[in-house]
C-alpha positions in Angstrom: 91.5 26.5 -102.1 95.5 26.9 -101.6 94.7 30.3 -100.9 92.5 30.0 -98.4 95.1 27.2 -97.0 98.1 29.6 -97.2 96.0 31.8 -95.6 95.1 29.6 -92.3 98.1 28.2 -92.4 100.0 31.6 -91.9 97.8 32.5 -89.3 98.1 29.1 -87.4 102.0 28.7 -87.6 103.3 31.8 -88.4 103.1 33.6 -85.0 104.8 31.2 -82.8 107.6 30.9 -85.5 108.0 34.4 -84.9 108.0 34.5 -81.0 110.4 31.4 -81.1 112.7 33.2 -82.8 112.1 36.8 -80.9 112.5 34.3 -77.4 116.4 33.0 -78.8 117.2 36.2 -79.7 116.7 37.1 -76.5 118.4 34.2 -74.8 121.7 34.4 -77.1 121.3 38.4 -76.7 121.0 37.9 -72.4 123.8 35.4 -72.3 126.6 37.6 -73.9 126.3 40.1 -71.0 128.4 41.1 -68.7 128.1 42.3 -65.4 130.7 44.5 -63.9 128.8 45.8 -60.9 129.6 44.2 -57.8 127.1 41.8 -56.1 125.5 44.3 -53.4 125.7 42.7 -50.1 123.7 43.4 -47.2 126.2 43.4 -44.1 124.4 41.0 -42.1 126.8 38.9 -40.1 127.4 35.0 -39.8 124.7 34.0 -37.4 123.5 30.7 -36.2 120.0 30.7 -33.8 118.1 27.5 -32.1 114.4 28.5 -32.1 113.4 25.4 -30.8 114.8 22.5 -29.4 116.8 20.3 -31.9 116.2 23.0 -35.3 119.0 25.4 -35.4 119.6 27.3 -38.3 122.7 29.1 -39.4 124.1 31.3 -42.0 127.3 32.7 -43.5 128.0 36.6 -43.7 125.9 38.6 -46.0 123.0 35.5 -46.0 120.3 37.4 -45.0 118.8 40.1 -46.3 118.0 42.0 -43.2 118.0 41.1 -39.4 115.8 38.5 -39.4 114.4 36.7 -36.0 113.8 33.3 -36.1 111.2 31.5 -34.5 110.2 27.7 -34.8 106.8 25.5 -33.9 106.6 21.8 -33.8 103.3 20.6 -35.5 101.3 18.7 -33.2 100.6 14.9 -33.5 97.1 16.3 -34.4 98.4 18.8 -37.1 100.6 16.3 -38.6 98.0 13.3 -38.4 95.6 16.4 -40.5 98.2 16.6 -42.8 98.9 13.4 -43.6 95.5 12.9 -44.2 95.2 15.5 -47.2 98.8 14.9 -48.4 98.6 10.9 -48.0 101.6 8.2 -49.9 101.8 4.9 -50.1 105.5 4.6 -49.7 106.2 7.2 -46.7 105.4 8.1 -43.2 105.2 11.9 -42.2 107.5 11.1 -38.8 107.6 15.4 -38.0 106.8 18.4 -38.9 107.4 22.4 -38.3 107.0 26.0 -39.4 109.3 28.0 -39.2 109.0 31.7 -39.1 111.6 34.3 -40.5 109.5 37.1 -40.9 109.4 36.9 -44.3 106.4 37.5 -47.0 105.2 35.3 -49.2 107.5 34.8 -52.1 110.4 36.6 -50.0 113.6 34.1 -50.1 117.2 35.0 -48.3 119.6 36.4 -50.2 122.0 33.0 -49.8 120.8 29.6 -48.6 120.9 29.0 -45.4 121.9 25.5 -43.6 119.3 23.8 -41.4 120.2 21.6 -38.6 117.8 18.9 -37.1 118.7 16.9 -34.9 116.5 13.8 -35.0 116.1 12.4 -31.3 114.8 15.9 -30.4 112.3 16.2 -33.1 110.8 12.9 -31.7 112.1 10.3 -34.6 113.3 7.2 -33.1 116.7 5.9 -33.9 115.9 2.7 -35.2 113.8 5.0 -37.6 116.5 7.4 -39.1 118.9 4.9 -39.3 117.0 1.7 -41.3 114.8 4.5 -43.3 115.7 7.0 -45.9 114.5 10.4 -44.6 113.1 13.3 -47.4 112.7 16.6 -46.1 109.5 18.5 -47.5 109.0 22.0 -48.0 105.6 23.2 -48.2 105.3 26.4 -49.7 103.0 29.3 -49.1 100.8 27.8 -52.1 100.5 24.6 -51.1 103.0 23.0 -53.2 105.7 20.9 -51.4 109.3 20.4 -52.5 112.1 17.8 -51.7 114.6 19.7 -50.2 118.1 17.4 -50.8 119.6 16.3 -47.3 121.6 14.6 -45.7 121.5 12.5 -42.3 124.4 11.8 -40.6 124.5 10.1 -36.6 121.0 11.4 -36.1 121.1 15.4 -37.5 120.0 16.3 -40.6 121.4 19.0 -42.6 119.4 20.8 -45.7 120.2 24.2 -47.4 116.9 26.4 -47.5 116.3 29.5 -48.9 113.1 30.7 -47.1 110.5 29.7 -44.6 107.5 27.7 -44.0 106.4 24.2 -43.1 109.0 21.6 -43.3 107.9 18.0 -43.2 110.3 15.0 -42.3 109.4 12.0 -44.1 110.4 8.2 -43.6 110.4 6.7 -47.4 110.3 2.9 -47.1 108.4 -0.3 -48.0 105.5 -2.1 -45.7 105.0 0.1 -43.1 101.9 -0.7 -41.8 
């Protein structure tokens, strides 16, 4: 009988003792590296475009990758109304929405994060909205997932770093909306 349980019990706990200690072997062995090659950069001057009215986006040297073109489309009331049907919350209000378009692939991201500049009025958010209500900017991925995106709203513009494209939603978190 102790047999059988040394036996069952080697099987059971002895593999993932052994690939716990192959994985911090190969964390301790990863973080003594060094790199001495230089970051390759990709030549791509500063750049800042407006593909729609009130979204411009903008990026230091070297942020891109490639020469990318941007181009920008508002969701419609429609679109966002479908949206917020799927993707419904009890404590926020989808107040807009776009997708923007890099020409990238799914899965592609810029080689730095770029800033994204919104600026409310023109996006159709109302003032008195922006500046009672905490906005959250959501990035909905080419899966489906979405992602808070940390911003900041200042006199009617928000600003985000992203680091690719998609659907962006702007959200209005607050209490008894009805």
């Amino acid at each position: 009988v102790v047999t059988v349980v040394c036996i069952v019990a080697g099987i059971l706990f002895l593999p993932p003792i052994i690939q716990a200690y192959r994985l911090e072997k190969y964390i301790n062995d990863a973080s003594n590296e060094t790199y001495t090659a230089d970051i390759p950069v990709s030549d791509q001057p500063a750049f800042e475009v407006t593909p729609a009215a009130g979204i411009t986006i903008s990026g230091e040297a070297n942020a891109l990758d490639k020469k990318r073109q941007f181009k920008a489309k508002m969701m419609t009331d429609q679109e966002l109304f479908d949206y917020s049907e799927t993707h419904a919350s009890d404590e926020s209000l989808h107040l807009a929405g776009f997708t923007l378009d890099a020409s990238m692939k799914p899965g592609e991201r810029f080689d730095q994060p770029v800033t994204l500049t919104l600026e409310l009025d023109k996006l159709g958010i109302p003032e008195a909205v922006f500046n009672t209500e905490k906005l959250v900017l959501l990035h909905v991925r080419e899966d489906g997932i979405e992602e808070e995106i940390p911003c900041e709203v200042n006199g009617g513009v928000m600003t985000a770093r992203i680091l690719s494209n998609n659907i962006f939603i702007i959200k209005g978190v607050s209490v008894g909306y009805a």
